[in-house]
C-alpha positions as CSV (number, residue, x, y, z in Angstrom):
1,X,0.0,0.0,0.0
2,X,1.9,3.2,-0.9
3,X,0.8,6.5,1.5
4,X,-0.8,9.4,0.0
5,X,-0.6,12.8,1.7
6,X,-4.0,12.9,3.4
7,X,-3.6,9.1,4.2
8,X,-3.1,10.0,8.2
9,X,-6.1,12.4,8.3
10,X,-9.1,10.9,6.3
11,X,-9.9,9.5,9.5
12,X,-9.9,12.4,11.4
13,X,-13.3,13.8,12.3
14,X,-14.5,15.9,15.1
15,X,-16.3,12.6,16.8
16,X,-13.0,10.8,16.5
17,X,-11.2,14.0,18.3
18,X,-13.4,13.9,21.0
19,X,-13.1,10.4,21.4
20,X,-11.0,9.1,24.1
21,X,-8.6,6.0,23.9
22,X,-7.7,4.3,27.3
23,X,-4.5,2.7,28.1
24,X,-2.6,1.7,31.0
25,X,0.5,4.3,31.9
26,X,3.3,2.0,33.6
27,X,4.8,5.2,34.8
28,X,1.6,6.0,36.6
29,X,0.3,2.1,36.9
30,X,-3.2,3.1,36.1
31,X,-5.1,3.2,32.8
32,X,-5.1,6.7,31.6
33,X,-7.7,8.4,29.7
34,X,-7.1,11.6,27.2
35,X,-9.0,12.9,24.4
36,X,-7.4,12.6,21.3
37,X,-7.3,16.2,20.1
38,X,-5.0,16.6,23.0
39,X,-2.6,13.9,21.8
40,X,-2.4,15.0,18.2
41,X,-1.3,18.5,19.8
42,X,1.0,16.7,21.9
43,X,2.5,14.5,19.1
44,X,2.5,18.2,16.7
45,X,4.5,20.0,19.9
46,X,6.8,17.1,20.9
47,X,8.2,16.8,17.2
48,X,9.0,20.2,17.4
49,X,10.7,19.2,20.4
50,X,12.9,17.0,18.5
51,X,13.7,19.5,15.5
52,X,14.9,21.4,18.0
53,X,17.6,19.2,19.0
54,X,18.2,18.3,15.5
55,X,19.1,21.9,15.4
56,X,21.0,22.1,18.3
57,X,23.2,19.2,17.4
58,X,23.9,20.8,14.0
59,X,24.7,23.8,15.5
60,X,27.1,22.4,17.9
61,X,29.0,20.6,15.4
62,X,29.1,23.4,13.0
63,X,26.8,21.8,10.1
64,X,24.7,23.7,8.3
65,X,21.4,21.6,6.8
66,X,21.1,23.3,3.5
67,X,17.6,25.3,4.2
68,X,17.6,24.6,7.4
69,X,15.4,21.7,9.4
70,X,12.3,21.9,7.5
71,X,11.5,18.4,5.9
72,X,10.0,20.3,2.9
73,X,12.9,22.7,2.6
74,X,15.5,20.2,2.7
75,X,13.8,17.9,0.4
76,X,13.9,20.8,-2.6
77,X,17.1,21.7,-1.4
78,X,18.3,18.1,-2.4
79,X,15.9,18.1,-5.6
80,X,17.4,21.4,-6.7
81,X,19.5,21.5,-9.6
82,X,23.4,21.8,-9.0
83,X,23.9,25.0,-8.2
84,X,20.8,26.6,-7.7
85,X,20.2,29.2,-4.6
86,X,18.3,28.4,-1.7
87,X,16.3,30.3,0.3
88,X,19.4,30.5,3.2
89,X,21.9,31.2,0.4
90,X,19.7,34.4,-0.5
């Protein structure tokens, strides 16, 4: 099955949001409940958690991710043609 871009969202709806998956938290030893708007926020903010080490890390060792951290930006950066400017080269 190949994945198309609105693959993880056609089954999104607002009854689906509101619903609430239960599952038990080892950290906490108890089932936990949570709506899962608020995990899909979580899981949006978290991975901008992790950009931001991916940053950091580049930044300590003095690489430089042509146009920068953005997955969109550093796959046209790699599909540009030799030579062409990117949007941190400008």
């Amino acid at each position: 099955m190949r994945a198309s871009p609105g693959m993880l969202s056609e089954g999104v709806t607002p009854d689906w949001l509101a619903g609430e998956p239960v599952w038990f938290s080892g950290s906490a030893g108890r089932d936990r409940r949570r709506p899962h708007a608020l995990l899909v926020v979580h899981l949006l903010s978290h991975q901008t958690h992790h950009r931001g080490q991916v940053h950091a890390d580049a930044h300590r060792r003095r690489a430089n991710a042509p146009g920068g951290t953005d997955l969109m930006l550093i796959v046209w950066c790699r599909a540009a043609p030799p030579g062409a400017v990117t949007e941190r080269q400008r």
